[in-house]
C-alpha positions as CSV (number, residue, x, y, z in Angstrom):
1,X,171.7,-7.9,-10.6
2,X,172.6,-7.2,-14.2
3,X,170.9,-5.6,-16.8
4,X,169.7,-8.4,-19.0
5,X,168.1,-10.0,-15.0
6,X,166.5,-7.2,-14.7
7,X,165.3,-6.8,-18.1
8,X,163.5,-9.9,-17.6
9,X,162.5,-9.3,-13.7
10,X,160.3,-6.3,-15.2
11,X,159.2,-7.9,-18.4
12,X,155.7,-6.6,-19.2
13,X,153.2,-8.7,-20.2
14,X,151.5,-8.0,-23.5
15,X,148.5,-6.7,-21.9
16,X,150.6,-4.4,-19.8
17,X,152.2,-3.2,-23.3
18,X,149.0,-2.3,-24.5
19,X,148.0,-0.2,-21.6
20,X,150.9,1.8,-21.4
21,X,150.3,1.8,-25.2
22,X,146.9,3.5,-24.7
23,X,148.1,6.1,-21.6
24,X,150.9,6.9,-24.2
25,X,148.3,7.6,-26.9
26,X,146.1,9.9,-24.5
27,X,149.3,11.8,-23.3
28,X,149.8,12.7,-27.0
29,X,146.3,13.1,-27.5
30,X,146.3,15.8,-24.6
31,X,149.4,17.3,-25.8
32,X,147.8,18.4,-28.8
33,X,145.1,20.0,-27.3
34,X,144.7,23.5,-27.5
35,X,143.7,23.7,-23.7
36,X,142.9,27.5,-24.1
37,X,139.9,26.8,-26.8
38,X,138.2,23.8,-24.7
39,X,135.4,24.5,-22.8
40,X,135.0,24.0,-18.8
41,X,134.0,20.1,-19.4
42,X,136.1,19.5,-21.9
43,X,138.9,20.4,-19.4
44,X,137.2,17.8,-16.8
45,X,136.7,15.3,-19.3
46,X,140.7,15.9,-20.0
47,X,142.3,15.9,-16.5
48,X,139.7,12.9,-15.6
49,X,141.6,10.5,-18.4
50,X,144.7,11.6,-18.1
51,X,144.1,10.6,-14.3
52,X,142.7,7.2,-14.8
53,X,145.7,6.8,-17.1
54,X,147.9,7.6,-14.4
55,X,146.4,5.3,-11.8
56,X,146.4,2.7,-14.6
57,X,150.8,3.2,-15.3
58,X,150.8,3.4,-11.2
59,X,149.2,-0.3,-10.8
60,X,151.1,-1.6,-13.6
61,X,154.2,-0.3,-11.8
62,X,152.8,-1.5,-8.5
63,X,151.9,-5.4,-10.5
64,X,155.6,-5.9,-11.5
65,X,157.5,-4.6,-8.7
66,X,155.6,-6.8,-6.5
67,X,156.7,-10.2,-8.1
């Protein structure tokens, strides 16, 4: 298969864009953080995105391997 087949094989959907969008932004987001200077459920509240996030990517990955 060549690049430009696959290229459209895997094409996102705008929706999908916008999720991987928001997971990016998060990433950052937590990236920033100074993870030493948050408190106990800050740190929950921080690993608990960055999981949903992850499942989110996952099932996007999952959605357009699948077709």
């Amino acid at each position: 298969m060549s690049d430009e087949q696959d290229h459209h094989r895997y094409a996102l959907t705008d929706g999908q864009r916008a999720r991987i969008d928001y997971a990016r932004r998060d990433l950052d987001s937590a990236r920033a953080e100074d993870l030493a200077q948050l408190p106990t459920a800050g740190l929950i509240l921080l690993v608990e995105r960055m999981r949903r996030r992850l499942d989110d990517t996952l099932q996007i990955i999952d959605d357009i391997t699948a077709e």
